[in-house]
N, C-alpha and C positions, 0 to 999 in steps of 0.2 A: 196633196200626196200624189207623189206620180207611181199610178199603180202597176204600169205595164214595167217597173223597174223591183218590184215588191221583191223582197226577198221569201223565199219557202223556207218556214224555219224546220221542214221536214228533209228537205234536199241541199237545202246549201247553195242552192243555184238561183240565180236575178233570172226570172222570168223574161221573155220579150227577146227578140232579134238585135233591138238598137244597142251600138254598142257606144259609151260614155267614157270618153278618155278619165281617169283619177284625175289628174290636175285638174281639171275643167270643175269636177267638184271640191276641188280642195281650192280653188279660185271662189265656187260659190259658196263655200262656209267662211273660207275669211274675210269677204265684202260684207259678212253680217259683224264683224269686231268696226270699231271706230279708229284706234290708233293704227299710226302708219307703221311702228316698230311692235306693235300686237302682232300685224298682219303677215309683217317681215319674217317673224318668230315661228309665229305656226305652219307658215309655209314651211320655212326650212325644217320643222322638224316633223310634220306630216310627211311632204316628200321622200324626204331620208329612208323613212319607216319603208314606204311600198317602192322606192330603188331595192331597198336592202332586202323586202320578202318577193320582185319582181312581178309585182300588179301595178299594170298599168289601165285598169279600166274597171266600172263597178263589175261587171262580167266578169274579168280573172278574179278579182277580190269575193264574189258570191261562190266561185265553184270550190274556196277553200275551206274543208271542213273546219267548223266553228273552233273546235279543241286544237287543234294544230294550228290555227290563226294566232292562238291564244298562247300557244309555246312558242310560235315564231316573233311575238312583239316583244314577252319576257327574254327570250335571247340578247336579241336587241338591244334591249335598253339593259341587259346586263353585258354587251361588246360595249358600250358608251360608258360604260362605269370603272372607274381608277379604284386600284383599291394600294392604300399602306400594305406594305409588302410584309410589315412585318408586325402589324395590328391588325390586319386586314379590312380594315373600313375604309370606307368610300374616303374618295380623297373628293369626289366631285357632284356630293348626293344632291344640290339644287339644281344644276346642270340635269342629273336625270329625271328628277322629278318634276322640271318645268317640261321635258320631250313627253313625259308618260301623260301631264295633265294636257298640254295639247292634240296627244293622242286621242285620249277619254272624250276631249271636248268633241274632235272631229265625229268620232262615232255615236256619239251621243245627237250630232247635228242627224248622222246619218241615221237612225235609229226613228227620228222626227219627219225626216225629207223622203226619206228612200223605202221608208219601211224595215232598215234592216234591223233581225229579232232583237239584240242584245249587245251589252259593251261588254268586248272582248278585256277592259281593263277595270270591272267592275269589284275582282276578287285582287286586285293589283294593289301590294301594301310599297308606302312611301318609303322612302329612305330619311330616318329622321335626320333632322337639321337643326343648327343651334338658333334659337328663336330669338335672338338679339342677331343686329344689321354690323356687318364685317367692315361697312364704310369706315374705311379712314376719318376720324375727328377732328377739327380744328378748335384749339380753346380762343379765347377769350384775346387773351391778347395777337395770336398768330392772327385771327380775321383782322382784328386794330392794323396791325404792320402789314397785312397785304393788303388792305384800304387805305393806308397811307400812302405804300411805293408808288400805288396805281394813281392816287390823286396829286402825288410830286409830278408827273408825267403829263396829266388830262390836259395840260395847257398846252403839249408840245405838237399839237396833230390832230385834225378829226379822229382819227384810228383810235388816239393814244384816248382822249374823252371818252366814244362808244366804248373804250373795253373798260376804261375806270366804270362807266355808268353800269356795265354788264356786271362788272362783280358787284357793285352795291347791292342790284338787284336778285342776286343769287344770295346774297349775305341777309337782306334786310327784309326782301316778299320770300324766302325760302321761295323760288320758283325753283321750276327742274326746267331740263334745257329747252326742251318743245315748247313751253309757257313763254322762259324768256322770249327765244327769235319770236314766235306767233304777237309777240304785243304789239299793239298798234297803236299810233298816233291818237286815233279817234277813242283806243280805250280804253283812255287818258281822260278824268275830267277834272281839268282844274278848282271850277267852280267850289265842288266836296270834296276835292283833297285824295281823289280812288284812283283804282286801276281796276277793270272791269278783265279777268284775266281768265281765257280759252284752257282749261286744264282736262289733265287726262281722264278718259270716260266718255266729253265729248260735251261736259257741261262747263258753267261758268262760276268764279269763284270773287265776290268783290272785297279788294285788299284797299284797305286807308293810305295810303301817299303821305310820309311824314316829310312836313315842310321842306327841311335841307336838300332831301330826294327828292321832291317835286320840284323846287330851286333850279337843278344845277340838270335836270330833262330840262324846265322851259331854257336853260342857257344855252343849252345844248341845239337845241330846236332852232334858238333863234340865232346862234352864232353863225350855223350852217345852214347852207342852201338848199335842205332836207327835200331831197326829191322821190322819196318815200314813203308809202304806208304804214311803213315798218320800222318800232322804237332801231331797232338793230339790224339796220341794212350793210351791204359790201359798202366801202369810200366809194371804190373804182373796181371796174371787172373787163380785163383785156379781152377775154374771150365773147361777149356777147356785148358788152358795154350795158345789159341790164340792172339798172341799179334797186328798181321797184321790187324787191323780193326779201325773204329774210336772210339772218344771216346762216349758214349750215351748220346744224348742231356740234358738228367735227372740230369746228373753229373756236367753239366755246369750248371743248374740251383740252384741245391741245394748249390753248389760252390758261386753262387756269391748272394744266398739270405744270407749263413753263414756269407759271409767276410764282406758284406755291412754290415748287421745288425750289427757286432762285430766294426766295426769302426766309421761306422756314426750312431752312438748312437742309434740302434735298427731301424733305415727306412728301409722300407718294399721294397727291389727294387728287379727285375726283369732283365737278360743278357737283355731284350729289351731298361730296363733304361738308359743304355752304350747308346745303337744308339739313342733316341730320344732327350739324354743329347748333343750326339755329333754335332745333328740338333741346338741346342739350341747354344751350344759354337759356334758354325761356323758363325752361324747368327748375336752373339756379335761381332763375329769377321770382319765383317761386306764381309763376301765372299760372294759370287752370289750365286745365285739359280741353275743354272748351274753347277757350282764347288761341288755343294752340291749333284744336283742329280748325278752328276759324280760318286761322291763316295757313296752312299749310291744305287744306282740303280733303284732308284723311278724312275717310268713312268711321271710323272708330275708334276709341281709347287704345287696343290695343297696339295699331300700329305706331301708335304714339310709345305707348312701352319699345315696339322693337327695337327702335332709332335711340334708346335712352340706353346708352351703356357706358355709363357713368361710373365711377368706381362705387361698388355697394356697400363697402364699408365706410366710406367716407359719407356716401350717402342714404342714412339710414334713420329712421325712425330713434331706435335705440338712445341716441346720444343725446335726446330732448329727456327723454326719460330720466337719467340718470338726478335729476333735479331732486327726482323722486327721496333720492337717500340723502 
C-alpha cells in the first residue's frame, strides 16, 4: 500500500507532495492483465475517461469530490452511447458496457493499490445486451467450400499452403487468432497426435491433431525451408527481412474476410466465424458440452450457449416428444 498516496475519504484529496502522472498508473494496472489486446483495450478506454474529465495525475483525480467524479463518468459513458432515434435504445450497449467495466476494474485496482475509498461505478447499472454472440455463422457446407477453394491452391506457393493450413486450423482446433500465429513448431507433438496451444488467459490448452491435419503441417514443414518457430510465419518480409516471428493477426483477418466473401457469395465473416461455426457443428453433431469446452477452452457451459444460435425451433427438445402421441 503506498500510504503517502492514501486517499482521505473525509477530504477527497491524496495526501503527500509527490505528484503521479494517471497514465503511469493506468500503465501499472494493465501490466497486471495478461492479453496484449486486454491491455490495448483498457488503456484506451481508461485514458479516454480522464482526457474527457481532465485528470492527469492521482492528485487532480483526489481533489475531485467523490459525487461529481461519479456524475462526470455517467456523462461519459452516456456521450459514447448511440441511441435508435426513434426506440431510443442503445444502438451500441457492449461498446459501453465494456468502457464502464474497464472503468470499475481500474478503480477497483485503485481502491487495492492507492487506498482510494470506493468505486465510483459501484451503483453503475449495465445496459442490457442480447446474450447470444452477433458473430456471423458459417454452416456446414460453406466451411466444406472454403476448405476446398483453399486446398485447390495449397500446391501453388508457400503462401497459398500456410493460408490453406491457417483455415483448417481456425475451422478444425476452433483457435482464435492470437492462438493460431502464437503456435509453434515445438507445440506440435507428433509422437500423440497434439498441439500444445498458448490461449487466452495466459494458460495452456491441449488439442488432439486429427491425422489428415497433422499430414499435410509435417508436408508443410518438410516441403519448406521453415526458418521459423512459428507454424504461421511471413514467406518473405521486404522491410527487416525477419522471418522468425508470427504471422500479424490483421493478415489472418483480412485473409479470411477475402476468401469467405469470394466463396460464399459476399457474407460478411470473421476468423471468430470458424470458432462459433465450430460451437454450432459440434452441437449438430450432438457432442457434450464437455467435449466442446475441451476444445474450445471455455471456462463454462454458458459461453458455450452464447455462441449457439441456432434456430430454436428447428432445434428443440419438443419434436423428440411428439413420439409421445
Amino acid at each position: 500500500m503506498k500510504n503517502d498516496l492514501i486517499l482521505s475519504t473525509e477530504t477527497t484529496v491524496i495526501e503527500g507532495s509527490r505528484v503521479i502522472d494517471i497514465n503511469d498508473v493506468i500503465d501499472e494496472f494493465v501490466n497486471t492483465k495478461r492479453s496484449i489486446n486486454t491491455k490495448r483495450a483498457y488503456t484506451r478506454d481508461i485514458a479516454n475517461l480522464f482526457d474527457a474529465i481532465s485528470v492527469t495525475s492521482l492528485n487532480d483525480l483526489g481533489k475531485v469530490p467523490f459525487f461529481e467524479l461519479v456524475k462526470q463518468i455517467q456523462d461519459y459513458l452516456e456521450r459514447a452511447t448511440r441511441y435508435d432515434k426513434e426506440t431510443t435504445r442503445p444502438l451500441n450497449p457492449k461498446t459501453v458496457n465494456r468502457k464502464a467495466y474497464s472503468i470499475s476494474s481500474f478503480f477497483k485496482f485503485l481502491i487495492h493499490a492507492y487506498g482510494y475509498p470506493k468505486n465510483p461505478l459501484d451503483q453503475y447499472q449495465a445496459h442490457k445486451t442480447e446474450r447470444r454472440s452477433t458473430t456471423t455463422s458459417l454452416t456446414r457446407s460453406e466451411v466444406i467450400d472454403v476448405l476446398k477453394y483453399m486446398s485447390q491452391r495449397r500446391k501453388t506457393s508457400q503462401t497459398a499452403f500456410r493460408d490453406y493450413l491457417a483455415i483448417c486450423c481456425l475451422s478444425i482446433l476452433a483457435l482464435r487468432r492470437n492462438e493460431l500465429v502464437g503456435l509453434k513448431w515445438a507445440d506440435i507433438d507428433e509422437g500423440v497426435s497434439s498441439a500444445n496451444v498458448f490461449q487466452k488467459g495466459g494458460s495452456y490448452k491441449l488439442l488432439p491433431l486429427p491425422k489428415n491435419l497433422l499430414d499435410q503441417l509435417i508436408e508443410y514443414k518438410k516441403n519448406y525451408n521453415h526458418l521459423s518457430d512459428y507454424v504461421f510465419a511471413p514467406v518473405r518480409n521486404n522491410a527487416t527481412k525477419k522471418l522468425n516471428k508470427p504471422l500479424n493477426t490483421t493478415y489472418i483477418y483480412s485473409l479470411v474476410k477475402k476468401v469467405v466473401s469470394k466463396v460464399v457469395d459476399g457474407k460478411n465473416a470473421t476468423p471468430h466465424s470458424f470458432r462459433k461455426s465450430f460451437i454450432e457443428m459440434a452441437l449438430n453433431n450432438q457432442e457434450d458440452f464437455i467435449s466442446i469446452i475441451n476444445a474450445t477452452g471455455h471456462s463454462t457451459v454458458e459461453m458455450v450457449k452464447y455462441y449457439d444460435t441456432r434456430d430454436t425451433l428447428q432445434n428443440n427438445a419438443v419434436h423428440a416428444m411428439s413420439k409421445l402421441i
